[in-house]
C-alpha positions as CSV (number, residue, x, y, z in Angstrom):
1,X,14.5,-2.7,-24.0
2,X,13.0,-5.4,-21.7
3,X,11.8,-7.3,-24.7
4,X,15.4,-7.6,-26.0
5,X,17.5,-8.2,-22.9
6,X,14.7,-10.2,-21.3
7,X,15.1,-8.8,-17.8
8,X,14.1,-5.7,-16.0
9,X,17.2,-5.4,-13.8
10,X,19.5,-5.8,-17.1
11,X,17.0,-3.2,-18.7
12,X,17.5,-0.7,-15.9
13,X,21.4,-1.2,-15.5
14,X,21.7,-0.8,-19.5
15,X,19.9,2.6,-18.7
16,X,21.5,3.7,-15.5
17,X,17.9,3.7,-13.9
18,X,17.8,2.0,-10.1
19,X,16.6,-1.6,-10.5
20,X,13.2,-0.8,-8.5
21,X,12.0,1.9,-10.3
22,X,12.7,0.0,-13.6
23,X,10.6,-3.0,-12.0
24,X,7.6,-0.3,-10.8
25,X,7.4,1.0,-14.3
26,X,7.6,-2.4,-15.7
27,X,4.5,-3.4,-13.5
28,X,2.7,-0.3,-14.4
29,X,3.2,-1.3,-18.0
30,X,2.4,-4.9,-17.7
31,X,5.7,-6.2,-18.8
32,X,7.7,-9.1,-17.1
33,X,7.0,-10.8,-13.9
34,X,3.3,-12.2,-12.6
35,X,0.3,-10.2,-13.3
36,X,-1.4,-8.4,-10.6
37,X,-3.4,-10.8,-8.1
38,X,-7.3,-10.8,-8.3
39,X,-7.1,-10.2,-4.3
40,X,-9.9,-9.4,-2.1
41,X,-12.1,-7.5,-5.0
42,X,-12.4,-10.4,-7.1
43,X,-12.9,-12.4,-3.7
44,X,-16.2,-10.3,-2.9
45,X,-17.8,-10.0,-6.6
46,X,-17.5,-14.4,-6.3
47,X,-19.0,-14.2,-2.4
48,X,-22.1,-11.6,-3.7
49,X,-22.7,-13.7,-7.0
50,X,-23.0,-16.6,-4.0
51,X,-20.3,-18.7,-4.6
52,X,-19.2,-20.8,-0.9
53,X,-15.9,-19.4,0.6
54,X,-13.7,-22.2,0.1
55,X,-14.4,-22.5,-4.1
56,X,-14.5,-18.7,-4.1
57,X,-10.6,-18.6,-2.0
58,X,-9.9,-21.9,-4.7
59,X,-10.6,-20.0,-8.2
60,X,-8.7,-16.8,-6.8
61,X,-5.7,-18.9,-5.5
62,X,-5.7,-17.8,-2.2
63,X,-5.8,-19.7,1.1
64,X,-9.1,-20.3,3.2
65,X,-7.6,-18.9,6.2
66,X,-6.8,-15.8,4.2
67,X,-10.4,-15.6,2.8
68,X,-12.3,-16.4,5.9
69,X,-10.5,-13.3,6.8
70,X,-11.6,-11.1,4.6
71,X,-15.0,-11.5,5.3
72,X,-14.6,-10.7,8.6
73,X,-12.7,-7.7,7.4
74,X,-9.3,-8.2,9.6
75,X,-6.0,-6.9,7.4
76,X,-2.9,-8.3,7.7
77,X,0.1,-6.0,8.1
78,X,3.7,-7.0,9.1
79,X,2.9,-10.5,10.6
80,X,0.2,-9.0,12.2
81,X,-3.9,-9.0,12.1
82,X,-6.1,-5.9,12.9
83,X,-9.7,-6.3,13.2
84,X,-12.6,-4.2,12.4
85,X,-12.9,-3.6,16.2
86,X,-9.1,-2.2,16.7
87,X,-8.0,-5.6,18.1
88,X,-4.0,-6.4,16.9
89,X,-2.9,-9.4,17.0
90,X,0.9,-9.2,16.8
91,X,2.3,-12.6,15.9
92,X,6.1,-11.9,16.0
93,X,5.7,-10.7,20.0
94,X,2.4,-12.5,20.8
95,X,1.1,-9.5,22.2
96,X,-3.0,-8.7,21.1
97,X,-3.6,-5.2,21.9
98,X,-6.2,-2.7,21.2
99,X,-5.8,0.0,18.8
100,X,-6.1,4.0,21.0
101,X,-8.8,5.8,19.3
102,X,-7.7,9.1,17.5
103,X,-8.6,12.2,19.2
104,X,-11.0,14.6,16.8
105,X,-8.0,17.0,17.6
106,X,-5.2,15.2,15.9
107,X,-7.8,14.8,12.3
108,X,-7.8,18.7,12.5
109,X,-4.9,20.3,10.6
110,X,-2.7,22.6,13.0
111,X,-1.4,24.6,9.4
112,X,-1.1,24.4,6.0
113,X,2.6,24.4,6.4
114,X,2.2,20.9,8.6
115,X,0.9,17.7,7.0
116,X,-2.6,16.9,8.2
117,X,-2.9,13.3,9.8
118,X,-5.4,12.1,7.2
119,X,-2.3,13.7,4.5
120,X,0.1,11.0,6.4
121,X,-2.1,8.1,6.3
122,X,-2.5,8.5,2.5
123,X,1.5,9.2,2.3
124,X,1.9,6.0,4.0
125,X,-1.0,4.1,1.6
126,X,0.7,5.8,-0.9
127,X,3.8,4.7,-0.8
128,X,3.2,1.3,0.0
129,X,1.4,0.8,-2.7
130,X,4.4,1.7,-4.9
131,X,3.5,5.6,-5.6
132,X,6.3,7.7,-6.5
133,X,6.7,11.2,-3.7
134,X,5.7,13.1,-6.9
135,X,2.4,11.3,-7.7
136,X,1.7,11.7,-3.9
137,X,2.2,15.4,-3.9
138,X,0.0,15.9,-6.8
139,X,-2.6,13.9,-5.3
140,X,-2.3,16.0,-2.2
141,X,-1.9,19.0,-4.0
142,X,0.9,20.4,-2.5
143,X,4.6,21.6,-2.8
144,X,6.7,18.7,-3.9
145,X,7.7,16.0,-1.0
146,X,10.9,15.0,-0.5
147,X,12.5,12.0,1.6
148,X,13.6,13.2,5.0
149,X,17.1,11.7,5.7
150,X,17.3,10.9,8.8
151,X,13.5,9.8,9.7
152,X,12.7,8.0,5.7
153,X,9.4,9.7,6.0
154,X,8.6,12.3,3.1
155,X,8.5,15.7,4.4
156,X,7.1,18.8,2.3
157,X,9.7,20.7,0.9
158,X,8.2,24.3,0.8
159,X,5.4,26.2,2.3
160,X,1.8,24.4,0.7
161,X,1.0,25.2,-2.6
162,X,-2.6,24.9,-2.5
């Protein structure tokens, strides 16, 4: 279908499919649009094979800034940078604060009726990596989630399954 109307968004509306899941699944199949950045993988097998940061950030196409970064191991989320030590430095506000650290009580599940936190941090990598709330569930193996309405934060539907 893409090959013939030459666009994902045409594809899906031909179809009757929402524009964004026809442009997930054309990404999952590799058709249309850029392919997938080398990112910070590629990044570390130049650094170990010894190449120098700045030709190592040049071959990947990434910025020196950006690589010096991930050596240190600081993320970038939102405009914002988090390093290894908790530091955040938020550059929409200007604020740097430090991240809490989590009570051993909030990584132990209350019930299996409740989502765990480690179960919402994987939700959240989840879904920002693309993931559909099926593909989650099964990977959490449990009842099938479904978008809460009011919060936009996938809630379990039933009792666990597991």
């Amino acid at each position: 279908m893409f090959e013939r109307l030459g666009s994902k968004a045409a594809a899906a509306a031909e179809l009757g499919f929402n524009p964004r899941t026809a442009a997930r699944w054309g990404r999952v199949k590799g058709v249309g649009g850029r392919a997938p950045h080398p990112g910070p993988d590629e990044y570390s097998k130049l650094r170990a094979s010894g190449v120098h940061r700045a030709e190592a950030a040049r071959r990947i196409g990434v910025n020196s800034r950006t690589a010096q970064d991930w050596d240190l191991g600081i993320r970038h989320v939102s405009n914002k940078r988090i390093r290894p030590d908790g530091r955040v430095i938020d550059y929409t506000s200007g604020m740097a604060t430090l991240l809490p650290a989590v009570p051993a009580a909030l990584e132990q599940p209350i019930n299996a009726r409740y989502l765990s936190l480690s179960e919402r941090e994987t939700i959240r990598d989840m879904l920002a990596s693309g993931s559909s709330l099926r593909t989650i569930s099964a990977a959490l193996r449990r009842a099938r989630l479904r978008p809460c309405e009011w919060c936009g934060f996938p809630l379990l539907s039933v009792a666990s399954s597991t």
